[in-house]
C-alpha positions as CSV (number, residue, x, y, z in Angstrom):
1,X,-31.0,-0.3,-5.9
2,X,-27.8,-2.3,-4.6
3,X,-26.5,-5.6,-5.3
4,X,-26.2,-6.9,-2.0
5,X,-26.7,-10.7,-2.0
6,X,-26.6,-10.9,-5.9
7,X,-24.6,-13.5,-6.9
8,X,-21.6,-13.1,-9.3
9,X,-19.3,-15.3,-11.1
10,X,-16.2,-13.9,-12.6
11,X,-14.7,-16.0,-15.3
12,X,-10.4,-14.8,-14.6
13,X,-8.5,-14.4,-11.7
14,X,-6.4,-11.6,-13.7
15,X,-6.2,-8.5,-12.6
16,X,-9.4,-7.1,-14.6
17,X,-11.2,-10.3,-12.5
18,X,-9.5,-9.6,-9.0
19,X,-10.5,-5.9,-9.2
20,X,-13.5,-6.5,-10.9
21,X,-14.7,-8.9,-7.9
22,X,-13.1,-7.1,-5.2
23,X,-15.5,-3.8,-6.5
24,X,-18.2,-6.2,-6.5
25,X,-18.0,-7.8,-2.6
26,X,-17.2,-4.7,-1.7
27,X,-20.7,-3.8,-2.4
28,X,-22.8,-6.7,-0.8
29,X,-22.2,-9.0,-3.8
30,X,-21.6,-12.8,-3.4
31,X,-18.8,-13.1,-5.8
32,X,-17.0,-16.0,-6.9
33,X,-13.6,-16.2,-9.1
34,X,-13.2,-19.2,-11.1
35,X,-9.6,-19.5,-12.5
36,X,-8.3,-22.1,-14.3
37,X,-4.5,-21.7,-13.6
38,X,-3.5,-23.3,-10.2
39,X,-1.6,-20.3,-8.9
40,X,-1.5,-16.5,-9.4
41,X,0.8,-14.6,-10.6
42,X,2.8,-14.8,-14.1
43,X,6.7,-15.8,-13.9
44,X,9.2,-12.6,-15.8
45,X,6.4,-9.5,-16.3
46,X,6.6,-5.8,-15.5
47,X,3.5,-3.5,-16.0
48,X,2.8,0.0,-15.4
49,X,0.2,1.8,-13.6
50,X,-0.5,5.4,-14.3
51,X,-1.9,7.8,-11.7
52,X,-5.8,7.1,-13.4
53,X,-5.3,3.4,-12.2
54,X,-3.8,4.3,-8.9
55,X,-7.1,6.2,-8.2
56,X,-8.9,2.6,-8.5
57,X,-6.5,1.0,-6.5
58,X,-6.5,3.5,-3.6
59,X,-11.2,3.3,-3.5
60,X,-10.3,-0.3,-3.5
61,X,-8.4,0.3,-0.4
62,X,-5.7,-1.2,-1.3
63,X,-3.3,1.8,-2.1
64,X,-1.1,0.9,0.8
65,X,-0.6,-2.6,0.1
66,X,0.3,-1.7,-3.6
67,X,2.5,1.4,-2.7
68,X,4.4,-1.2,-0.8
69,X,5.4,-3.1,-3.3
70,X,5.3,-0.4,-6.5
71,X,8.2,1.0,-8.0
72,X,8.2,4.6,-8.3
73,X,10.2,6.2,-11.8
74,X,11.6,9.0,-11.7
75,X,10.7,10.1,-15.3
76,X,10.0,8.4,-18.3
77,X,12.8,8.8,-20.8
78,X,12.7,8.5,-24.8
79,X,15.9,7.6,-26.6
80,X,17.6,7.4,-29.2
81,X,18.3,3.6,-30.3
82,X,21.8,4.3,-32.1
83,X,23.3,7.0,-29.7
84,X,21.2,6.9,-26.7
85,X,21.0,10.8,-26.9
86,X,18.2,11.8,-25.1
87,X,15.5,12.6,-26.8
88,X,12.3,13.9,-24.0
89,X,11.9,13.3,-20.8
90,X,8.5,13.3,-18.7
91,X,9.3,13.6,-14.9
92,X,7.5,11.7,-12.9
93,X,7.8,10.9,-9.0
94,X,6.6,13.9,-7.6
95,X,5.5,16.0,-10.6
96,X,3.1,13.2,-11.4
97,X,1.5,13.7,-8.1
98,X,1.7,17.4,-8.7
99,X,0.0,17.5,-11.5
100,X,-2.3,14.2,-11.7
101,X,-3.0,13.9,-7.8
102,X,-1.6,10.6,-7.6
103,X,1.7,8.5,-8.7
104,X,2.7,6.4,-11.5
105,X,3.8,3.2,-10.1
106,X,6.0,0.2,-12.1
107,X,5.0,-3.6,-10.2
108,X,5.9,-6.9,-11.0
109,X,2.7,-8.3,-12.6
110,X,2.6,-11.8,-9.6
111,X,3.0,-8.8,-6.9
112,X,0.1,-6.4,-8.0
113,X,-1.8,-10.0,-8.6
114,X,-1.2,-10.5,-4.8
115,X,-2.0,-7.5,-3.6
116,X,-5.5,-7.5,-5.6
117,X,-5.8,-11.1,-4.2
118,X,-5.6,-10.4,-0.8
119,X,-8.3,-7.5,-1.0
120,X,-10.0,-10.1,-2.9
121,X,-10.0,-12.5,0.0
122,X,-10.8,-9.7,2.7
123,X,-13.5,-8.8,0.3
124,X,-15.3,-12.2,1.1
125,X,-14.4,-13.0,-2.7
126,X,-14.0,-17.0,-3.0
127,X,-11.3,-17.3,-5.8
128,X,-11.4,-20.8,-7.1
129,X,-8.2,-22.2,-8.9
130,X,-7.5,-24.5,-11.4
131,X,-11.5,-24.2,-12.0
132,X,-11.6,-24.1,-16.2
133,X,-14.9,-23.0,-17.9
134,X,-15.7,-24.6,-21.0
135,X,-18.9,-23.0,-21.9
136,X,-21.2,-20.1,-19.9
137,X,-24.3,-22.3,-20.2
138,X,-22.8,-24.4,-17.2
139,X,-23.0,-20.9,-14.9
140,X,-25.9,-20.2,-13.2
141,X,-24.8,-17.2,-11.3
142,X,-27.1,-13.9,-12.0
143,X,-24.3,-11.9,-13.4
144,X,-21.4,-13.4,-15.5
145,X,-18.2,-11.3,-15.4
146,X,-15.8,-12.5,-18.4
147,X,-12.5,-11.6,-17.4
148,X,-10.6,-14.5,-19.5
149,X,-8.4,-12.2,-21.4
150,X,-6.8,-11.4,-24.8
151,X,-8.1,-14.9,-26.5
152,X,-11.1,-14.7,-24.3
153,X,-13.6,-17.8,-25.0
154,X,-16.8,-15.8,-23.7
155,X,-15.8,-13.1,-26.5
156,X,-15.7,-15.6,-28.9
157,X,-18.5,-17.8,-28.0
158,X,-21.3,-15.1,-27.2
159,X,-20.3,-12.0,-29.0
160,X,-19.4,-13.6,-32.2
161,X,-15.7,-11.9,-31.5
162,X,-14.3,-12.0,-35.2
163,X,-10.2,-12.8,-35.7
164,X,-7.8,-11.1,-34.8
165,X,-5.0,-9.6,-37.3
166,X,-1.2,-9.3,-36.8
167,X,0.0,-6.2,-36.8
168,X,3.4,-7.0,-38.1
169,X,4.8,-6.5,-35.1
170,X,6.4,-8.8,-32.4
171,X,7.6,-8.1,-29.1
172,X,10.1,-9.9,-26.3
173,X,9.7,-9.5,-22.3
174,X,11.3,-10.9,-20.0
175,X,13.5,-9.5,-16.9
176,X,17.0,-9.1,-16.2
177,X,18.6,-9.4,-12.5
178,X,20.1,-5.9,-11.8
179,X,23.1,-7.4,-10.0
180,X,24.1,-8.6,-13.8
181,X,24.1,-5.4,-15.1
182,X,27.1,-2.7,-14.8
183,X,26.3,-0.2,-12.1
184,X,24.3,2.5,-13.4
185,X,23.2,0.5,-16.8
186,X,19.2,1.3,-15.8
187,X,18.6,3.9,-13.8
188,X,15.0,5.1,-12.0
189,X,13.2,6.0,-14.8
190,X,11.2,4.0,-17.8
191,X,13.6,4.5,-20.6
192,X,12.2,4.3,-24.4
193,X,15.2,2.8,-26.6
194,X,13.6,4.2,-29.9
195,X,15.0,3.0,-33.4
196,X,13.6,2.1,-37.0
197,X,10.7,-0.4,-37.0
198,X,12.0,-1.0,-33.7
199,X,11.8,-0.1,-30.3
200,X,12.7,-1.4,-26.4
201,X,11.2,-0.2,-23.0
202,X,13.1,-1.0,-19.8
203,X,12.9,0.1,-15.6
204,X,13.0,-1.3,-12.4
205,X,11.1,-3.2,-10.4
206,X,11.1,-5.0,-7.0
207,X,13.2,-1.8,-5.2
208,X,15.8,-2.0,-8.0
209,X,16.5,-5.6,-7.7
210,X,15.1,-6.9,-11.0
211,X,15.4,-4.6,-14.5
212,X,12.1,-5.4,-17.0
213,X,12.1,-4.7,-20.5
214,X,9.9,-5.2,-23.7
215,X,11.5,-5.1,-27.2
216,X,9.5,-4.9,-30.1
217,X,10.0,-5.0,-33.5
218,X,8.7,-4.6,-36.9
219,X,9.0,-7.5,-39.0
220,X,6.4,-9.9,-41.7
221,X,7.3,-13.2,-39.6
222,X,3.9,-14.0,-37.9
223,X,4.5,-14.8,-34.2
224,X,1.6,-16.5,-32.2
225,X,-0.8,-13.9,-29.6
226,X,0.5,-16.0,-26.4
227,X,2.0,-14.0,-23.3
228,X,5.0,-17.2,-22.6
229,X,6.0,-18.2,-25.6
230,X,10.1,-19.3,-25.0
231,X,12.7,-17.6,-27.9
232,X,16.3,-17.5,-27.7
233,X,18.1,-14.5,-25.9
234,X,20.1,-15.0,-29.1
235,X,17.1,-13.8,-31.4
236,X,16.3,-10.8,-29.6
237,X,19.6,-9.4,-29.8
238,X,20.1,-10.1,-33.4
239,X,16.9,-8.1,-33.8
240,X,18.2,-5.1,-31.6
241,X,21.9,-5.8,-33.5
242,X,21.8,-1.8,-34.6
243,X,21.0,-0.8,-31.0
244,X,24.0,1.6,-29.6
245,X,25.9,0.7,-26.6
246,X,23.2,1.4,-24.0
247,X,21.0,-1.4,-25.8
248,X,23.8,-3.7,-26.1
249,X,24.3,-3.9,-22.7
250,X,21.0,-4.2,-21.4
251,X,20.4,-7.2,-23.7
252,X,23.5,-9.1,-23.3
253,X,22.7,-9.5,-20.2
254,X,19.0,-11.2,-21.1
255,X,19.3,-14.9,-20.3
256,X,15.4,-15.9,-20.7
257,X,13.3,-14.1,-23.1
258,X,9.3,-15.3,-24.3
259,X,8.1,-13.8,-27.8
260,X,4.5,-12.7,-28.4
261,X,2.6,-11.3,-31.7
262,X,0.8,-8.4,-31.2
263,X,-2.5,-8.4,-32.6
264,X,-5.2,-6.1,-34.0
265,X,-8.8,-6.6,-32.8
266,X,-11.5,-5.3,-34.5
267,X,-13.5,-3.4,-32.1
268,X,-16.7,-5.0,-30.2
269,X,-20.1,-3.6,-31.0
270,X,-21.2,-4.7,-27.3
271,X,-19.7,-5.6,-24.5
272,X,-23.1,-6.7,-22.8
273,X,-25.4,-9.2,-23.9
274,X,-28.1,-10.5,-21.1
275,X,-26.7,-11.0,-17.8
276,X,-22.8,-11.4,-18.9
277,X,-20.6,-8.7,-19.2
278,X,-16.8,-8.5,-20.6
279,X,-14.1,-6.6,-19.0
280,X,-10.5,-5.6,-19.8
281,X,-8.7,-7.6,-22.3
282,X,-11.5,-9.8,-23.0
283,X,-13.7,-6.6,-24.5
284,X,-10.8,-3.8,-25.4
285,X,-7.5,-5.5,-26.0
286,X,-4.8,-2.9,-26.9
287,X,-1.2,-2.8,-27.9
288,X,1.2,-2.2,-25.1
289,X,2.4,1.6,-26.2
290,X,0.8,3.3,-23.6
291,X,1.3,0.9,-20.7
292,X,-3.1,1.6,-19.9
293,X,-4.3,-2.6,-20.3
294,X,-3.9,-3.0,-16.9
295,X,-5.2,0.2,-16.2
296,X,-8.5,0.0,-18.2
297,X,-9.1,-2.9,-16.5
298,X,-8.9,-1.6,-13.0
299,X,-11.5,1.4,-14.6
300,X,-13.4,-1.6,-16.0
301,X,-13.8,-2.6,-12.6
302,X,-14.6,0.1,-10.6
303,X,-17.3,1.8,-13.4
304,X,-18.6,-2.1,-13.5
305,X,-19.2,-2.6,-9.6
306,X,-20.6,1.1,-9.4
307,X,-23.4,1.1,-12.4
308,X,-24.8,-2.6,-11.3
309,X,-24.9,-1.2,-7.4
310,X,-26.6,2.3,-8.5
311,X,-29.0,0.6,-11.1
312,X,-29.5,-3.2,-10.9
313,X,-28.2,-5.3,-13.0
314,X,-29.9,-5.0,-16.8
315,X,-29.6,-1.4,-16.3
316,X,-26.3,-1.7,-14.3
317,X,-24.8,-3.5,-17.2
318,X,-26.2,-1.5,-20.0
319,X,-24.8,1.9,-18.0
320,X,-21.0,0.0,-17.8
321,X,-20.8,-0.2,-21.5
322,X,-22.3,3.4,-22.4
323,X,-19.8,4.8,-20.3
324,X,-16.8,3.0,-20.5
325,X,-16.7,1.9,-24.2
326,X,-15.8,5.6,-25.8
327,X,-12.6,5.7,-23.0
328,X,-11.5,2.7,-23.6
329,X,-11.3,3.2,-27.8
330,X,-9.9,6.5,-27.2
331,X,-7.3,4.4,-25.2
332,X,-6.7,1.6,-27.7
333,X,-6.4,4.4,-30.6
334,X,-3.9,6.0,-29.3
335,X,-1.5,2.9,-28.0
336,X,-1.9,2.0,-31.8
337,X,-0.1,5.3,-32.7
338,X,2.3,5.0,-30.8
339,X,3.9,2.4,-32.2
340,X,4.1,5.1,-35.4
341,X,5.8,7.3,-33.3
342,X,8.2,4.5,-32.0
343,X,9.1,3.5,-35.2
344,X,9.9,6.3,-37.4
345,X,12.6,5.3,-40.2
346,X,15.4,7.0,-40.2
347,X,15.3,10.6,-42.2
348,X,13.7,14.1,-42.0
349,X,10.0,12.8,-40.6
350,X,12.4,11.2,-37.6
351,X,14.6,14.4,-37.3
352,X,11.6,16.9,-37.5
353,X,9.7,14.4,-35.0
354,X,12.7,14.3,-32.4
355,X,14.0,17.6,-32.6
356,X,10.3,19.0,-32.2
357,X,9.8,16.2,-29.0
358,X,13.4,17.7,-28.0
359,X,12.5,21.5,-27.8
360,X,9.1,20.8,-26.0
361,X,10.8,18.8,-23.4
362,X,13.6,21.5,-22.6
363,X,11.4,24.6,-23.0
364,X,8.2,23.4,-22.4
365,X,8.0,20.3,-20.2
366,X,4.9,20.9,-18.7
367,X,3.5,21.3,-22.0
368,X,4.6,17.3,-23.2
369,X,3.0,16.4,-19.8
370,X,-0.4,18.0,-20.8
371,X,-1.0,15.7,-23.6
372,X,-1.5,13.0,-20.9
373,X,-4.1,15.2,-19.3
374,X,-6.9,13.2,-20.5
375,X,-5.4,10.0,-19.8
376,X,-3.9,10.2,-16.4
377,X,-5.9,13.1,-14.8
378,X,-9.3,11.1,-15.3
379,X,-10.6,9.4,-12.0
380,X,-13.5,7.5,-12.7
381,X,-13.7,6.8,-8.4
382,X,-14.9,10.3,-8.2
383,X,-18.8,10.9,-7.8
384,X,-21.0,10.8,-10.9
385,X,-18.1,10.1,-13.1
């Protein structure tokens, strides 16, 4: 069975559709990306990618492109909000490869875009921008990839996705040049600012040049699910106003900020439905506490391209959900708790929690970076995975 010659349209030049149709050439397939932005790439966004999703990027063959433009932390850091005490630290750089076989790399969301593009292109992919879809029934490819996203139309219009509810919880992203920042402000690491109902992520990107950061916050003000929404610098740092000194700095220096609201959805009973498929955000959106979106989506992808080469593509399809549905719900479950964790109010459920995450770190640190085991040690490129 293969899929050579089998034409595919992917609905989303994103990087679920990039990787998904780059998987796909790869194998023979005649794939098409229809995009209805007129450029790649997304102004002011940092996103993680754990060693799982650098194990895509690498069968793709595009590990040394991406390594050349990643950034590579040195540890992930949880804070305290107030003092900016330390409260664990994960090292990363070479004790992820140690322990996970691979890094964990920080991009600028338009530079992994690029990357995926290119390999795309060299793929034989034929990306189409500025190409909007307004209904499937105009697509007469064989296979229909729906890569459209969060708010994604093919969700809503053939798997009856139901609303989506706010979580109470909002959150600001934008990036700050380092050159505005005192020496030393960030350093190599991805540092979690945690407070009450309240917490901010920041690291480097672009070899130090440019800090990113995500805030978020608790609060019963609804906020629309957009990803470039403009807010005030001045709101965000009324919201962070308890933050200690280290936050204070970091967000004075914020001179463009966009606001999203972070949204609930109820999980999808099927991902699959005759010849069109959903992948990444469009079939398993998640809350951003576990930096995996991008990173399910490059799984997606690879599990996607593999199942409809090994076994055509009712089967193919039908083998893509079975496998890749219980993952990606593990995944979103446990994003959603960490927002618990993130947020703790202030009293004894915060000390215990801290001062347990505390003595784990310092005693036991390989210990904290077992609980990511089953997240980052999983390589779905690796024979009959």
């Amino acid at each position: 069975m293969s899929i050579k010659g089998v034409d595919i349209t992917v609905l989303g030049g994103g990087i679920a559709g990039l990787s998904a149709a780059t998987a796909l050439a790869q194998r023979g397939a005649v794939v098409t990306v229809l995009e209805q932005a007129t450029a790649l790439g997304e102004v002011g966004a940092g996103l993680q990618i754990g060693p799982n999703g650098v194990a895509v990027l690498e069968a793709l063959g595009l590990r040394d492109a991406a390594a050349a433009v990643a950034n590579v932390p040195e540890a992930v850091e949880l804070r305290d909000m107030a003092t900016g005490r330390e409260v664990a630290r994960l090292p990363m750089g070479q004790a992820a490869v140690r322990r996970w076989g691979r890094p964990y790399w920080q991009f600028h969301r338009a530079d992994l875009l690029a990357v995926l593009a290119d390999g795309a292109r060299v793929a034989g992919v034929d990306i189409r921008l500025g190409h909007k879809v307004d209904t499937v029934k105009d697509i007469s490819a064989s296979v229909i990839i729906a890569a459209d996203g969060v708010r994604s139309a093919v969700r809503a219009e053939v798997f009856n996705g139901q609303p989506a509810s706010f979580t109470g919880q909002v959150a600001w992203r934008g990036t700050i040049p380092m050159e505005n920042l005192p020496v030393g402000a960030v350093k190599n690491v991805a540092t979690v600012y945690m407070g009450p109902g309240r917490h901010l992520v920041t690291y480097p990107m672009r070899g130090g040049s440019v800090v990113n950061f995500v805030a978020v916050e608790e609060r019963d003000a609804w906020a629309d699910e957009g990803w470039n929404i403009p807010d005030t610098p001045e709101n965000l740092r009324r919201a962070f106003a308890s933050g200690g000194r280290d936050v204070q700095t970091i967000l004075n220096a914020v001179e463009e900020t966009f606001l999203w609201g972070l949204f609930n959805h109820p999980y999808l009973p099927h991902w699959t439905k005759d010849n069109i498929a959903l992948i990444g955000d469009a079939c398993h959106p998640m809350l951003p506490y576990l930096a995996q979106g991008a990173v399910m989506a490059l799984e997606d992808a690879w599990v996607l391209a593999r199942e409809l080469d090994r076994a055509g593509v009712a089967d193919g399809l039908l083998a893509y959900e079975r496998i890749r549905k219980p993952r990606a719900t593990r995944v979103q479950k446990a994003a959603a708790s960490n927002a618990t964790a993130y947020h703790l109010s202030s009293g004894p459920a915060r000390l215990v929690a801290h001062t347990g995450l505390k003595a784990i770190s310092r005693l036991a640190p390989s210990a904290l970076l077992g609980r990511f085991d089953w997240l980052y040690g999983e390589d779905v490129t690796k024979p009959d995975v």
